[in-house]
N, C-alpha and C positions, 0 to 999 in steps of 0.2 A: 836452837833446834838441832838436831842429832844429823849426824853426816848421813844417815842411813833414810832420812825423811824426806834430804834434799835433794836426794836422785829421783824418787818418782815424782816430786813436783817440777824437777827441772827437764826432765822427758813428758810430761802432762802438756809443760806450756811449750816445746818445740814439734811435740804433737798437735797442738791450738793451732802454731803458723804452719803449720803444713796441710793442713783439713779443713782450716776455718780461710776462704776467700777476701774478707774482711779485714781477716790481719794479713794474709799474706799475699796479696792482690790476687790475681786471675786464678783460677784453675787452671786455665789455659797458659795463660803466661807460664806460671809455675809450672806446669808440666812439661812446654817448652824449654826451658830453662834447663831442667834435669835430663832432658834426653840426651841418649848418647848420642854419638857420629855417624854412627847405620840410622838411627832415627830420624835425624836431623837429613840425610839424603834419602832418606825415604820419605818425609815431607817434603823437600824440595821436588823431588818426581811430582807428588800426587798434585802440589802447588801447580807444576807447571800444566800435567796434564788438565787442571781446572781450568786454566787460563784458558785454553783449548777448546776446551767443553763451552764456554762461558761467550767463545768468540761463535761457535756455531752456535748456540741458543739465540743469542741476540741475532744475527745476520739472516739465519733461516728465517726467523720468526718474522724479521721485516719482510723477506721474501716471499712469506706462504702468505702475512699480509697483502702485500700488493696483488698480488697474486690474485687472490680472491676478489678484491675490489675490481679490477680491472677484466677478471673473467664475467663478473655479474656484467658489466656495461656491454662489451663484447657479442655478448650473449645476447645481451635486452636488443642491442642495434642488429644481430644476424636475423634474430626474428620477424624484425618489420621489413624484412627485405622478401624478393620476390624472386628475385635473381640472384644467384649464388656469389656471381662475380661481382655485385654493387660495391660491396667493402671495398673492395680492392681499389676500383672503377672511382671510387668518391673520394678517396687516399685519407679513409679515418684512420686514425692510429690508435692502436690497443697493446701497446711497447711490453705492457707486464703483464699480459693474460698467453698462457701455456696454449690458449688452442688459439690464437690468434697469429702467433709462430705458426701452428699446424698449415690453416688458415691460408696463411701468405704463400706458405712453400707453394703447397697446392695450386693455387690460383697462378703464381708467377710459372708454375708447370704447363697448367692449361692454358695458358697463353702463349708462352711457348710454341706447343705444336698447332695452335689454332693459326700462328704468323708461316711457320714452316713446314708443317704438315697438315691442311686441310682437306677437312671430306668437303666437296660443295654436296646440297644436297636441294631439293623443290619445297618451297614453303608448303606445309599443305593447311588447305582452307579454315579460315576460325567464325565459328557459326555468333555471331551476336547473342544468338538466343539460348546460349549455353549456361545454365545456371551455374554452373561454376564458376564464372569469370566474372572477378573482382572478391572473390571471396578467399584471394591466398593461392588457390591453384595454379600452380606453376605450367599446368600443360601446355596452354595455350600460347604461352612464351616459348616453349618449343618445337611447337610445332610450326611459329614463323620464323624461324630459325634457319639461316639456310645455310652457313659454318659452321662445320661442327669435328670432332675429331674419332680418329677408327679406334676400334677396340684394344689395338695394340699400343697405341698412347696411351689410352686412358690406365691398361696396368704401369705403363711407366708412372704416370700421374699417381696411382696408387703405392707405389714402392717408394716415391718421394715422401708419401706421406706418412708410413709407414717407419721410415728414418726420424722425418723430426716427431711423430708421440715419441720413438725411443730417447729421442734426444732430450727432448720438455722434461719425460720421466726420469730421465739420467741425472740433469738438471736440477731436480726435485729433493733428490735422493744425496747428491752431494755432500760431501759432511758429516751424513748420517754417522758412520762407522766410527767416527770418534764420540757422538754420544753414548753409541752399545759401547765403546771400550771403558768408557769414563765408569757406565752401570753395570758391567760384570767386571773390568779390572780394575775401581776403586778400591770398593771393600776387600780385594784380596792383598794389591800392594799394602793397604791399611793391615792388615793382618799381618801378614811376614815383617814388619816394620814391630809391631807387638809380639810378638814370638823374640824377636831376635834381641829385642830390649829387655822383654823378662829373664830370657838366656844371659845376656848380659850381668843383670841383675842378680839374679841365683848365685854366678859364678864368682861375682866380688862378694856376696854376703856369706860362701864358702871359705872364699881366699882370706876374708878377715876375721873369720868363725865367729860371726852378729850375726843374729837371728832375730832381731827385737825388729816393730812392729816402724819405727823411725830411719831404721836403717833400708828397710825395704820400701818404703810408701814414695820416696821420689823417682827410684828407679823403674816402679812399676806406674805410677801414673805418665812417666817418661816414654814407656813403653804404649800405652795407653789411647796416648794422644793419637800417636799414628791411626787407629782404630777408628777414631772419632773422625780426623781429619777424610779419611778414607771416603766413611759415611757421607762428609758432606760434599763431598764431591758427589758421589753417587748418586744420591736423592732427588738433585735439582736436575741431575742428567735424563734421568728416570724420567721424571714427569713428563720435561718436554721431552725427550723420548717417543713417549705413549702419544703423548697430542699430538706432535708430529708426523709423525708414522700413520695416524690414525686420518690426519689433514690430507697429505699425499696421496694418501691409497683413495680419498674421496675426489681428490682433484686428478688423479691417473685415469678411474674409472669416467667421471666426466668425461674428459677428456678422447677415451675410446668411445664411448657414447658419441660424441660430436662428431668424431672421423668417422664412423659408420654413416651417418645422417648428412655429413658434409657431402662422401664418396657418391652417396646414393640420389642426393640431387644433383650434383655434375653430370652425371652419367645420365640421369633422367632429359639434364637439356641441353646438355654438352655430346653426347659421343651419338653415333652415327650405327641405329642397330637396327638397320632394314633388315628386309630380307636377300638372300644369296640372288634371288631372282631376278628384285629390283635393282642392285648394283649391276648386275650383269647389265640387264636394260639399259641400265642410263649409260653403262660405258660403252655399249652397242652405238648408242644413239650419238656419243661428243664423238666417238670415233668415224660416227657418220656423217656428223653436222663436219669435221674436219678434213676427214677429203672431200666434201662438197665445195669448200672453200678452197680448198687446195687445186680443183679440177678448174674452178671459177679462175682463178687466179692463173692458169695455166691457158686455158683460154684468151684470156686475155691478154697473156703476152704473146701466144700465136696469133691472134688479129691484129694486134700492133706491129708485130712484125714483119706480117702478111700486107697490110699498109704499108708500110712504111717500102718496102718491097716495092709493091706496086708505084710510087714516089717516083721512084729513084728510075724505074724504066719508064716512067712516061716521060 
C-alpha cells in the first residue's frame, strides 16, 4: 500500500475511537478525559452545586410531604370540634401540619390573657328550643361563657398569629433559592466552561497550525461536556422547582384561609364585645356590690368594738 493511502486510513480509524462510543467508551468519560483545567473546575462547581440542589429536592420534598399528610388530619380533627380551644384542651398533636404551629401559638395566646387578663362577664340565657343547637353552631357556647377576654388581647392574640403564618411560610420557603440558582445559574456556568474550552481549543490548534477534524474533536467535546453537565443540573432543579413553588403557594394560602377562620371563631366566643353601656353597667354595679361589702365589714367591726367596749366597763 502507498505511504499516501495510509494517512487517511490511519486518521479514518482514530476518527472511529474518537466518535464511535463502542470503541472508545463513554462520550462522557471521553469527553471528561479531554477537558482542560478551567473545565475540570468548572464541573467541579456545577458538581458541587448539584449536590446542593439534590440535598433540597429530596429534604423539601419530605417536608411538603409531611406536610400535607399531617395538615389533612389537622384539618379533618378542627372540623368536628365546636370549640376553638378543644385541640389544644385534648393535647392532640399535629407536629408537621404548618397551621397546627399557627394553631397552638394562638391558643397558648388566648390562654394566656384568659389566666391574666380576664373580662368576667353574665352567662346570657340558651333557649332549648333553638334550632341551631346541636347542629355546629357555636353561639350557644358563647353565650354561656362567662370568661372571656377584651379587645385589646385579642389584637395581641392576632399579631401572634400573624408572626407564626410568617414564620410556617418562611419555613416553607427555605432552601428554595438554591433551587432558582441551580435553574438559572447551571446552564450559564455550563456555558462559560464551553466557551472557555473551545478558547482553549482554537488557541493550541493555531499554536500548532492543525486544522484537521481529529485535532479538534477532543478539545471541543471537552469543552462540551461542561454544557451538558450544566443542563443536568438545571433540569431536575426546574422541575422540582415548579412543584414546589407551586406546593407552598397552595399550602401558604391554605394556611391564610385558616388564620382568617381560626381568628374569627375566637373572637366570636372568646373576646368580650358588649356594649360601652353594658360595661359601664356592670362596673357601676362590682363597684357597688364592693362598697357594700366594704361598709358591711366596717360595721362590723364598729359593733365588735362597741361590744367589746361595753365589756370591759361593765
Amino acid at each position: 500500500m502507498r505511504a499516501g493511502a495510509v494517512e487517511p486510513c490511519s486518521n479514518f480509524i482514530m476518527l472511529s475511537l474518537y466518535l464511535n462510543p463502542m470503541l472508545a467508551g463513554s462520550a462522557l468519560q471521553f469527553a471528561i478525559s479531554k477537558a482542560t483545567i478551567e473545565g475540570k473546575v468548572t464541573m467541579s462547581a456545577l458538581l458541587i452545586l448539584s449536590l446542593f440542589s439534590w440535598t433540597i429536592i429530596i429534604t423539601k420534598a419530605r417536608q411538603l410531604i409531611i406536610a400535607r399528610k399531617w395538615a389533612r388530619k389537622f384539618f379533618d380533627a378542627y372540623n368536628e370540634t365546636r370549640d376553638p380551644m378543644d385541640i389544644k384542651r385534648k393535647t392532640l398533636d399535629f407536629e408537621g401540619a404548618p397551621a397546627y404551629q399557627l394553631y397552638i401559638r394562638g391558643a397558648d395566646e388566648v390562654d394566656y390573657h384568659l389566666k391574666n387578663n380576664p373580662v368576667q362577664v353574665e352567662s346570657r340565657p340558651v333557649f332549648a328550643s333553638d334550632p341551631e343547637i346541636g347542629r355546629g353552631n357555636t353561639d350557644h357556647l358563647a353565650r354561656s361563657r362567662t370568661t372571656k377576654i377584651s379587645v385589646a388581647s385579642f389584637d395581641a392574640v392576632k399579631v401572634v398569629m400573624e408572626e407564626a403564618a410568617a414564620a410556617e411560610a418562611m419555613a416553607l420557603e427555605k432552601g428554595m433559592i438554591v433551587l432558582s440558582t441551580a435553574v438559572a445559574g447551571g446552564p450559564f456556568i455550563g456555558l462559560l466552561g464551553t466557551v472557555w474550552g473551545v478558547m482553549e481549543t482554537f488557541s493550541g490548534i493555531a499554536t500548532a497550525g492543525s486544522a484537521s477534524l481529529t485535532a479538534m474533536a477532543p478539545g471541543v467535546a471537552g469543552a462540551l461536556i461542561c454544557t451538558v453537565i450544566g443542563l443536568l443540573v438545571a433540569i431536575p432543579a426546574m422541575f422540582s422547582y415548579n412543584f414546589m413553588v407551586t406546593t407552598i403557594r397552595n399550602i401558604t394560602q391554605e394556611l391564610d384561609g385558616f388564620s382568617a377562620r381560626y381568628a374569627n371563631q375566637l373572637e366570636h366566643k372568646y373576646v368580650d364585645h358588649r356594649p360601652l353601656s353594658d360595661e359601664l353597667r356592670d362596673s357601676n354595679e362590682k363597684l357597688a356590690m364592693q362598697m357594700t361589702e366594704a361598709n358591711e365589714m366596717m360595721t362590723a367591726r364598729i359593733v365588735k368594738a362597741v361590744t367589746g367596749l361595753r365589756g370591759q366597763m361593765a
